[in-house]
C-alpha positions, -999 to +999 in steps of 0.1 A: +599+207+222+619+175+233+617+159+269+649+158+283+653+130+317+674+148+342+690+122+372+708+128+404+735+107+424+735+120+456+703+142+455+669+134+474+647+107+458+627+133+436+661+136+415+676+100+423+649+088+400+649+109+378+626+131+363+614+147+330+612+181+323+603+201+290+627+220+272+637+238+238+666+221+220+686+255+223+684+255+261+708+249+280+704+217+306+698+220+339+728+217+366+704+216+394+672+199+404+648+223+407+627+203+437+661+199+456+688+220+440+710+187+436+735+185+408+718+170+380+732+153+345+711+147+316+708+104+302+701+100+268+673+083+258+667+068+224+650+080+200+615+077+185+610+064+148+582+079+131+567+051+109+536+043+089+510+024+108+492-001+090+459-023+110+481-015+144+512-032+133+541-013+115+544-016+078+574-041+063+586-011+039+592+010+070+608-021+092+630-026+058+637+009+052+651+019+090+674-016+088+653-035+112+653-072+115+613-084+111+612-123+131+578-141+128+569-169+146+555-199+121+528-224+137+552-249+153+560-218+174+595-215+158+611-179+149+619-175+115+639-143+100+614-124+076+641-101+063+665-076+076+712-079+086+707-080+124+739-099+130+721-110+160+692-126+146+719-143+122+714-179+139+678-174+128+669-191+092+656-172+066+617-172+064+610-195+031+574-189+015+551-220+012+535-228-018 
């Protein structure tokens, strides 16, 4: 079952934070806080990728494959694009291999 986050405007400060509750995806959300009773709303969070771990770090089929940018940092501390079309990590040059 997914965790939804639930928030409040104008209800005590259980709810004005926000909280997490667990809840089948056919269920309905909440209107009302159920510490308070404050109208509630639901906030989207992002979602999780499920990828391949590999000696703690994810593997660069999986960064390639979901359209992620990989950046590596060479040993005069500069940031070098490793692969990927992030338009924002365009300014970056593209990491050349050393022979």
């Amino acid at each position: 079952m997914p965790v939804y986050v639930y928030r409040s405007e104008r209800g005590r400060k259980c709810c004005r934070n926000g909280f997490e509750t667990l809840q089948p995806m056919s269920a309905s959300p909440l209107k009302a806080c159920p510490a308070c009773g404050a109208a509630v709303r639901r906030i989207p969070q992002p979602t999780l990728v499920n990828t391949r771990i590999k000696n703690g770090t994810m593997m660069d089929s999986k960064i390639r494959d979901f359209g992620f940018t990989k950046l590596t940092r060479d040993s005069d501390g500069r940031l070098r694009k490793q692969f990927g079309r992030d338009p924002a990590a365009s300014a970056v040059p593209s990491h050349s291999r050393r022979k």
